[in-house]
Residue frames as a rotation matrix with the C-alpha (Angstrom) as fourth column:
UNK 1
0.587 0.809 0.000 0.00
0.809 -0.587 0.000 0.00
0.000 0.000 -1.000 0.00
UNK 2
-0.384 -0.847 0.366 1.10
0.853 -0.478 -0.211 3.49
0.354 0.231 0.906 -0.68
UNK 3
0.215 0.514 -0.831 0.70
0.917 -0.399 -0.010 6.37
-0.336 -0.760 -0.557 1.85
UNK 4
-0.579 -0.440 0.686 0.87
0.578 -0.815 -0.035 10.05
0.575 0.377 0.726 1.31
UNK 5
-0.114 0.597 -0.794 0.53
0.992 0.114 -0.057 11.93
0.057 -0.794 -0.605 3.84
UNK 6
-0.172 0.203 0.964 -0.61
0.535 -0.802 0.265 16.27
0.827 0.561 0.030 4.20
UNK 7
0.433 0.811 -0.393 -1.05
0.589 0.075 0.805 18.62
0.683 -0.580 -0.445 6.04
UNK 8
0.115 -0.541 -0.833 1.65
0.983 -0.058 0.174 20.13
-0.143 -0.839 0.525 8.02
UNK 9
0.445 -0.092 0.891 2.40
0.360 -0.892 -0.272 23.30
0.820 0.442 -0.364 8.23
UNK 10
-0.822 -0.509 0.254 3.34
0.075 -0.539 -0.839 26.33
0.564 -0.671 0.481 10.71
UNK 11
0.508 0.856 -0.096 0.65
0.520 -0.216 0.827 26.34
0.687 -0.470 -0.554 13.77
UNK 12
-0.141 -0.602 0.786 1.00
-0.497 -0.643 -0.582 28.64
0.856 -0.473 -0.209 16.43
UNK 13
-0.799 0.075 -0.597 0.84
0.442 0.746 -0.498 27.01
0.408 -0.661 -0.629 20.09
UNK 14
-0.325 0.945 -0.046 -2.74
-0.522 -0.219 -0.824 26.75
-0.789 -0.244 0.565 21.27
UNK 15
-0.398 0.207 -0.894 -3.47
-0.912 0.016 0.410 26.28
0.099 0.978 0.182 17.18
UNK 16
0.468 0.489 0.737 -5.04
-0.257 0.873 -0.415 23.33
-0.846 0.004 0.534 15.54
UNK 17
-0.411 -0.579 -0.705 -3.86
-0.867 0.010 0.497 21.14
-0.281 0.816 -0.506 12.74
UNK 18
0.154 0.598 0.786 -4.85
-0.583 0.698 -0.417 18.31
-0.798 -0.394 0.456 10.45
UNK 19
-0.604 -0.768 -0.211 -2.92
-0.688 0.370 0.624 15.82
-0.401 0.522 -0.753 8.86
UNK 20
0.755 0.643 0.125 -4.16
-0.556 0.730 -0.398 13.58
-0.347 0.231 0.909 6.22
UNK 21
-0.545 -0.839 0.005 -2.80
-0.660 0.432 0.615 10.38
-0.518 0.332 -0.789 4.64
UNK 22
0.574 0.708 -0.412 -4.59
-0.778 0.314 -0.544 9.13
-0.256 0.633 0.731 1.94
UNK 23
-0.173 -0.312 0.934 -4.03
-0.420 0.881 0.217 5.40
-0.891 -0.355 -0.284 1.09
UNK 24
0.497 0.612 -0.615 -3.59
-0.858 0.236 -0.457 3.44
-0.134 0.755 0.642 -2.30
UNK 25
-0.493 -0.679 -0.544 -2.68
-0.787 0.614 -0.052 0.08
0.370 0.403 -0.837 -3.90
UNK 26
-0.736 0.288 -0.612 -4.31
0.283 0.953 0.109 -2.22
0.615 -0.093 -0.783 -1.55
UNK 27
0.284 0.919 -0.273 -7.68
0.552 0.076 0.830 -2.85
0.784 -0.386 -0.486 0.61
UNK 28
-0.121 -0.041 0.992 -7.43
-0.460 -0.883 -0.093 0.12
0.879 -0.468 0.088 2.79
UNK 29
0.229 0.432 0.872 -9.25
-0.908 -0.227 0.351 -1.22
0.350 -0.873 0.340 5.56
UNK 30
0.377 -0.343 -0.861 -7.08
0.355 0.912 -0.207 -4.60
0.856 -0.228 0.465 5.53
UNK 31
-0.402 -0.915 0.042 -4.54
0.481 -0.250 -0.841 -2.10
0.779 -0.318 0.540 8.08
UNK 32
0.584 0.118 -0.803 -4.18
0.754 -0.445 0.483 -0.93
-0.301 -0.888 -0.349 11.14
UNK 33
0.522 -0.139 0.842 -3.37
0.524 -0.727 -0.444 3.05
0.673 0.673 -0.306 10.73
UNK 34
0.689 -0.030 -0.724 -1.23
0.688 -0.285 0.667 5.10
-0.226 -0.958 -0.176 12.76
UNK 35
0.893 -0.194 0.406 0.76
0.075 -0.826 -0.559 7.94
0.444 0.530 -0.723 13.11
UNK 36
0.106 -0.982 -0.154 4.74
0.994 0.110 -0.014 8.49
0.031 -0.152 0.988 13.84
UNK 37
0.845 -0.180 0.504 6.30
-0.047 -0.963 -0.264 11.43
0.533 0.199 -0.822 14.66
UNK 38
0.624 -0.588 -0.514 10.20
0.777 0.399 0.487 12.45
-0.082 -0.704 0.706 14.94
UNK 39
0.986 -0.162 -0.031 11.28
-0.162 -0.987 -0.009 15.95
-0.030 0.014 -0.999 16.20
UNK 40
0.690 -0.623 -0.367 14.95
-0.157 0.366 -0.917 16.43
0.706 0.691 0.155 15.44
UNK 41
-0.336 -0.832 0.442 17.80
-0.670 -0.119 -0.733 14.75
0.662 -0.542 -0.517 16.91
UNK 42
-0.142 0.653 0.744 14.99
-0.914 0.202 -0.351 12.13
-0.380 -0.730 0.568 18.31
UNK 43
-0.880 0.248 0.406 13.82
0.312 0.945 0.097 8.48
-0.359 0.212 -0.909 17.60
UNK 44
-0.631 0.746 -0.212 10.90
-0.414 -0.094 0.905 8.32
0.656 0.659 0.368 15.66
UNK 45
-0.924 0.231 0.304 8.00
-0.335 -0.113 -0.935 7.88
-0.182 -0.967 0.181 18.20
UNK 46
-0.584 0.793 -0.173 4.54
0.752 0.609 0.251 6.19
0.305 0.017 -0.952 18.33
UNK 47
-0.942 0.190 0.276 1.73
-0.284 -0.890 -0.358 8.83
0.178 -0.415 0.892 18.41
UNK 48
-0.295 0.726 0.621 -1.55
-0.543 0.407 -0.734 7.10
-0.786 -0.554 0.275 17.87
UNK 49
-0.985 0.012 0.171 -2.97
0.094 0.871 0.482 4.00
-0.143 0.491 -0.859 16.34
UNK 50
-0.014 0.978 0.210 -6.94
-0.607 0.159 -0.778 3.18
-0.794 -0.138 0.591 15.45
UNK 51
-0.397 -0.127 0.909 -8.31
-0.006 0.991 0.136 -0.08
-0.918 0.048 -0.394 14.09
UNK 52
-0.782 -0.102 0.615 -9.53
0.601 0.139 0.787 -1.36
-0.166 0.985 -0.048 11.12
UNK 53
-0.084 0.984 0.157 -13.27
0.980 0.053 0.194 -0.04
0.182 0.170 -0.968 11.72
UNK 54
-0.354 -0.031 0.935 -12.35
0.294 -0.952 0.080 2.85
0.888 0.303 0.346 13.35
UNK 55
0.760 0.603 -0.243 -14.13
0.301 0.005 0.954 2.05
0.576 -0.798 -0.178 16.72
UNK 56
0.753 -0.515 -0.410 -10.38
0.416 -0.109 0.903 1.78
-0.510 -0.850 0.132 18.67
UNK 57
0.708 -0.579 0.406 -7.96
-0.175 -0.700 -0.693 4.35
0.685 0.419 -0.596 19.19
UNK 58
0.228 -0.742 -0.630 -4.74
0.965 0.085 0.248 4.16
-0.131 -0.665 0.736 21.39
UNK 59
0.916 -0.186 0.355 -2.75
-0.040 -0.924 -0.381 7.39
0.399 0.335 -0.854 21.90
UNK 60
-0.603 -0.762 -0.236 1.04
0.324 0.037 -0.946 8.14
0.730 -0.646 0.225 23.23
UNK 61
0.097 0.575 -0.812 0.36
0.987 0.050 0.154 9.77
0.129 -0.816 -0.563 26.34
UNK 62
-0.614 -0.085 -0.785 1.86
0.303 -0.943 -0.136 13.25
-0.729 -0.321 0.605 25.84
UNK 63
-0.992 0.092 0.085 -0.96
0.086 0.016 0.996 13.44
0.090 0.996 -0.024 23.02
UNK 64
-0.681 0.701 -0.211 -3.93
0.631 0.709 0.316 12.29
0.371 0.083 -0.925 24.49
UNK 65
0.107 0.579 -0.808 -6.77
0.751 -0.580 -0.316 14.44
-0.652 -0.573 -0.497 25.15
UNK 66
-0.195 -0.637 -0.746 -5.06
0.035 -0.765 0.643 16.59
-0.980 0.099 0.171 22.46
UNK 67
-0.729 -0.608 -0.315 -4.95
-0.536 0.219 0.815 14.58
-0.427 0.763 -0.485 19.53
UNK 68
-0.056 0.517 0.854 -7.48
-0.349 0.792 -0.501 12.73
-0.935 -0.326 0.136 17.72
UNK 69
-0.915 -0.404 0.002 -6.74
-0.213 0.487 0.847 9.90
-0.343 0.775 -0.531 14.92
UNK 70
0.106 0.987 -0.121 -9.87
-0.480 -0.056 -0.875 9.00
-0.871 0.151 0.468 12.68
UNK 71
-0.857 -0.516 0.018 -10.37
-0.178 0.329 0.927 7.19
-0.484 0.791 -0.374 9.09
UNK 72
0.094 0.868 -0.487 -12.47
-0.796 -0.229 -0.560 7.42
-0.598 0.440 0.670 6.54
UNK 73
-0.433 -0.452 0.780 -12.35
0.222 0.785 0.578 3.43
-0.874 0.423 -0.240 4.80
UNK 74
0.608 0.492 0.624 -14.37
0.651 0.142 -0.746 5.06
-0.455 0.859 -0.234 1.72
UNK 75
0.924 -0.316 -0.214 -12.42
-0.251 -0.926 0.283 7.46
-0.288 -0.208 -0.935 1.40
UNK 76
0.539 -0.842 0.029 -8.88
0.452 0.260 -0.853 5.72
0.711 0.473 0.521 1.65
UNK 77
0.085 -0.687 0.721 -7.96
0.072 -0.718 -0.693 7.79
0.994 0.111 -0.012 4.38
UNK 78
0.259 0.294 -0.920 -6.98
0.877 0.327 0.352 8.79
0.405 -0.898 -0.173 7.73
UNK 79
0.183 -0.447 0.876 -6.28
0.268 -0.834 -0.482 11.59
0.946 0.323 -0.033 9.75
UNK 80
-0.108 -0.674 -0.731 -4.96
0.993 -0.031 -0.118 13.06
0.057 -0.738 0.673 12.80
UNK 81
0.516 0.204 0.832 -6.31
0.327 -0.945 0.029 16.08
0.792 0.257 -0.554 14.23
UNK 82
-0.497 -0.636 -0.591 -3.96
0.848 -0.210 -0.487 17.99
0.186 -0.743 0.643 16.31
UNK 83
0.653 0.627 0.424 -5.63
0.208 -0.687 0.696 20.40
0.728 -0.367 -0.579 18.95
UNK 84
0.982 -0.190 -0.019 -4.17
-0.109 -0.635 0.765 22.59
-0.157 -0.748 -0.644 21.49
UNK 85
0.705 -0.706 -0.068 -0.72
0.471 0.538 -0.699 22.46
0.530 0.461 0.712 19.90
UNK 86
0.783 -0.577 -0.235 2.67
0.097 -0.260 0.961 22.85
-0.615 -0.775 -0.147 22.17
UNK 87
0.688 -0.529 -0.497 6.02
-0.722 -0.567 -0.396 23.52
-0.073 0.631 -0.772 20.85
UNK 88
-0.520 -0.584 0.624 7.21
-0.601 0.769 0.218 20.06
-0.607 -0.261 -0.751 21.91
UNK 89
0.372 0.724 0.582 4.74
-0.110 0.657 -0.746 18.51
-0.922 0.213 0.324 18.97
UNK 90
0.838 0.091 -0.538 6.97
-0.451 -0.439 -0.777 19.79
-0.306 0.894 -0.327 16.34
UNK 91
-0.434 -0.558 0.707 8.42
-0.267 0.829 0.491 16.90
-0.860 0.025 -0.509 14.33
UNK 92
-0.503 0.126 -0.855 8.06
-0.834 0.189 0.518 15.32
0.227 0.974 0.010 11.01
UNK 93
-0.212 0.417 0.884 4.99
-0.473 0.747 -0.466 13.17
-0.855 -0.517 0.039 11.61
UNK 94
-0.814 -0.546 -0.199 4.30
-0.550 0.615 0.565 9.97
-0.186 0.570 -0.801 9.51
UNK 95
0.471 0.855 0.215 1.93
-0.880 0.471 0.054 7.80
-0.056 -0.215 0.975 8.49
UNK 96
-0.791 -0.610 0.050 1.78
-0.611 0.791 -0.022 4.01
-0.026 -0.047 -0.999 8.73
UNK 97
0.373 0.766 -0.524 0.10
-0.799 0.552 0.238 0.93
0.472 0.330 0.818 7.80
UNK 98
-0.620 -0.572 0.537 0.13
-0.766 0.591 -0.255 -2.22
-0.172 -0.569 -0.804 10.01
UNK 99
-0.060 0.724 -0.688 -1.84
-0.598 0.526 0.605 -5.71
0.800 0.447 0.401 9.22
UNK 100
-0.659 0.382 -0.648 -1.65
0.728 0.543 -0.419 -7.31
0.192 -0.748 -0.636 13.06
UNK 101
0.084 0.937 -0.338 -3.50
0.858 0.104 0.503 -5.76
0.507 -0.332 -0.795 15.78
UNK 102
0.337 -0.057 0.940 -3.87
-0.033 -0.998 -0.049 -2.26
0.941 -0.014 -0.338 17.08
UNK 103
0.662 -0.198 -0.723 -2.25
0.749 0.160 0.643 -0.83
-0.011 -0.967 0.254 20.08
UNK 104
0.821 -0.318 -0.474 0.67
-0.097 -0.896 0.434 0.86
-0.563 -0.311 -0.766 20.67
UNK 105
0.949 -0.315 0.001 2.64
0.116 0.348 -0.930 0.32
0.292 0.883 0.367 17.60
UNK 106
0.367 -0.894 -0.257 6.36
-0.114 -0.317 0.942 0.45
-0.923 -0.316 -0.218 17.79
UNK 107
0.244 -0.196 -0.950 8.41
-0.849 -0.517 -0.111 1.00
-0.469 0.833 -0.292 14.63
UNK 108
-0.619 -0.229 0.751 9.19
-0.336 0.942 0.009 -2.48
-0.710 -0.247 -0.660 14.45
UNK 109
-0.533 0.670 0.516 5.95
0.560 0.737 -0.379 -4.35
-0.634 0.087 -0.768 13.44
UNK 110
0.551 0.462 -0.695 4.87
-0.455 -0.532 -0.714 -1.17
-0.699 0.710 -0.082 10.41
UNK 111
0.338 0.104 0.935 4.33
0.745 0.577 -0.334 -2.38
-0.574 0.810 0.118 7.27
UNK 112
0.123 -0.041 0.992 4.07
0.910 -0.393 -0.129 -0.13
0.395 0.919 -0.011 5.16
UNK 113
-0.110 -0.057 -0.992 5.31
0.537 -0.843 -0.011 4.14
-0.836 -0.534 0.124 5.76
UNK 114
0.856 0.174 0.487 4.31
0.506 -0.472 -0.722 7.21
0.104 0.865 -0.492 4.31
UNK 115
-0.271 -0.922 0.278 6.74
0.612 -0.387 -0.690 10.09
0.743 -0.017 0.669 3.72
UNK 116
-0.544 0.035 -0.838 6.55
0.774 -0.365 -0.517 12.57
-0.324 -0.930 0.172 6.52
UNK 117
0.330 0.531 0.780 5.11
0.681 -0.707 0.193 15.79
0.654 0.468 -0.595 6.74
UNK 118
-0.801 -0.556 -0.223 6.27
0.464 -0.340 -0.818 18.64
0.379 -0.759 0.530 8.98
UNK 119
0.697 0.714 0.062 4.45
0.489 -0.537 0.688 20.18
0.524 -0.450 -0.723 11.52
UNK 120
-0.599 -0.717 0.357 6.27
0.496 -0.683 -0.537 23.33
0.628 -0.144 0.765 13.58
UNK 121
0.536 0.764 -0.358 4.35
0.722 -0.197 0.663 24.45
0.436 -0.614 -0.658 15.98
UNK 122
-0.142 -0.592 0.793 5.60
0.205 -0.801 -0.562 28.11
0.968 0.083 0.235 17.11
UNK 123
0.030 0.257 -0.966 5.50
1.000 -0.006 0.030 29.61
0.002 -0.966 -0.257 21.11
């Protein structure tokens, strides 16, 4: 499957943002979806995951409450809204496709990555 992901830009802190990653090649909704994100000089990081249907979501923890991952399986897509943004969120954030089971993904066990997008999040 091929990801491509949108969205980033310059937000100020407080701001909102939304990232998409639109999904082709294979049965969208075969994958767990999730998002990566790695600010520089960092490991690439687990940010949040949500199943095939869309019912479960997982989140890191400095995210949660903040963040909220979604997909659209007609669509092809997923996304990742980013609310109350902080100046520690700014990082090049990824998608990802996985075919086990949802959770807290580690970089490990993704299938399939998009290319990044930046996000920057000013103070």
């Amino acid at each position: 499957v091929q990801l491509q992901a949108s969205g980033g830009g310059l937000v100020q802190a407080g701001g909102s943002l939304r990232l998409s990653c639109a999904a082709s090649g294979r049965t969208f909704d075969n994958y767990v979806m999730g998002w990566f994100r790695q600010a520089p000089g960092k490991e690439r990081e687990f940010v949040a995951s949500i199943n095939r249907s869309g019912v479960t979501t997982y989140y890191a923890n400095s995210v949660k409450g903040r963040f909220t991952i979604s997909r659209d399986n007609a669509e092809n897509t997923q996304y990742l809204e980013m609310n109350s943004a902080k100046p520690e969120d700014t990082a090049v954030y990824y998608c990802a496709a996985h075919r086990g089971a949802v959770g807290a993904l580690s970089r490990s066990v993704v299938d399939y990555w998009g290319q990044g997008t930046l996000v920057t999040v000013s103070s």
